[in-house]
C-alpha positions as CSV (number, residue, x, y, z in Angstrom):
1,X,103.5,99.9,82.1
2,X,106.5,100.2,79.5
3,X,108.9,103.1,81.5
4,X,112.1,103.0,79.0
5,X,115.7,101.5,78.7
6,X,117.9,100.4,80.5
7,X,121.6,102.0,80.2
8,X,124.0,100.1,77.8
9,X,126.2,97.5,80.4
10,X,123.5,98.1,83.2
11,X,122.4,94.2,84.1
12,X,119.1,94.7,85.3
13,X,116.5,97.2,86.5
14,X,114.8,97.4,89.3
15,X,111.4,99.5,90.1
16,X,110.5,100.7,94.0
17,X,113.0,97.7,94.4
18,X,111.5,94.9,92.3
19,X,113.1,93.6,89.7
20,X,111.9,94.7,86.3
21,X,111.6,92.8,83.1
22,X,114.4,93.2,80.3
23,X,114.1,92.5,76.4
24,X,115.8,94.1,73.6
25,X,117.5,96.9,75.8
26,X,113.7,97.8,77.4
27,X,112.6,97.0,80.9
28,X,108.9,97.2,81.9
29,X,107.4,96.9,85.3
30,X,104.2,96.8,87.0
31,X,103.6,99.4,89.5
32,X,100.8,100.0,92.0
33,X,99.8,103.5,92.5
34,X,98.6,103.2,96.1
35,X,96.9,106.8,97.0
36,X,94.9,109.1,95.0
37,X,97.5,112.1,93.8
38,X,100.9,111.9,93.2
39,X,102.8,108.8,93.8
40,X,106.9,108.3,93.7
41,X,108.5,105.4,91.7
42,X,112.2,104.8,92.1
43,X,114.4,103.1,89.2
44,X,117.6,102.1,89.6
45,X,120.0,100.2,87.2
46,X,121.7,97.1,88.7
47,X,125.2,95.0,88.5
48,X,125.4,91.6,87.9
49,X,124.5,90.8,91.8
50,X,121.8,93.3,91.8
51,X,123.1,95.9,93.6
52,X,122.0,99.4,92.4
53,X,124.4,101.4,90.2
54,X,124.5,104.6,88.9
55,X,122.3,107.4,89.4
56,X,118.5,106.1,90.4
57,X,116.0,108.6,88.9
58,X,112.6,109.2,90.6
59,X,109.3,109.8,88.4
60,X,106.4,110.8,90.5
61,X,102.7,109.8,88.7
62,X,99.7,111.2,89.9
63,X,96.7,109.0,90.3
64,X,93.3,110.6,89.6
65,X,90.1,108.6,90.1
66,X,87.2,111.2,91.0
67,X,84.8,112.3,88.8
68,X,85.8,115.0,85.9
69,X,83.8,118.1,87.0
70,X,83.1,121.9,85.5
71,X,81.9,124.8,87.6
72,X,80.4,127.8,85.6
73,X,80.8,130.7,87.6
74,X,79.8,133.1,84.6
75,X,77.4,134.5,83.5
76,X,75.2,133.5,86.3
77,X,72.1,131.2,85.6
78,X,69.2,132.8,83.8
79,X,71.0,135.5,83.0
80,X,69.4,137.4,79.7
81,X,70.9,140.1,77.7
């Protein structure tokens, strides 16, 4: 998934810890979203030696699998007029 750029002099990326790819300014990283609901994701800019710089920013994405569904609670069924 494409999440944004990178700040200007920032070396890398790096997304719940892994490394992220860089082009053009741009990183982009694969992330698993493990349980149904929300689920945190942690970015942090890097130095040269990949050590975290600045301040990381948490996004949380929320996972939703089921079924859409619709419950109709009015006007009841077979109701005439």
């Amino acid at each position: 998934m494409q999440l944004g750029r990178h700040s200007a002099g920032a070396a890398g990326v790096k997304v719940n810890g892994v490394a992220a790819q860089l082009s053009n300014g741009s990183f982009s990283a694969t992330v698993e979203l493990p349980q149904e609901g929300a689920n945190s994701v942690a970015i942090a800019c890097t130095n040269a030696d990949r050590t975290p710089v600045g301040d990381p920013v948490t996004l949380t994405f929320h996972r939703v699998t089921n079924e859409p569904s619709v419950s109709i609670t009015t006007p009841l069924e077979d109701f005439v007029t």
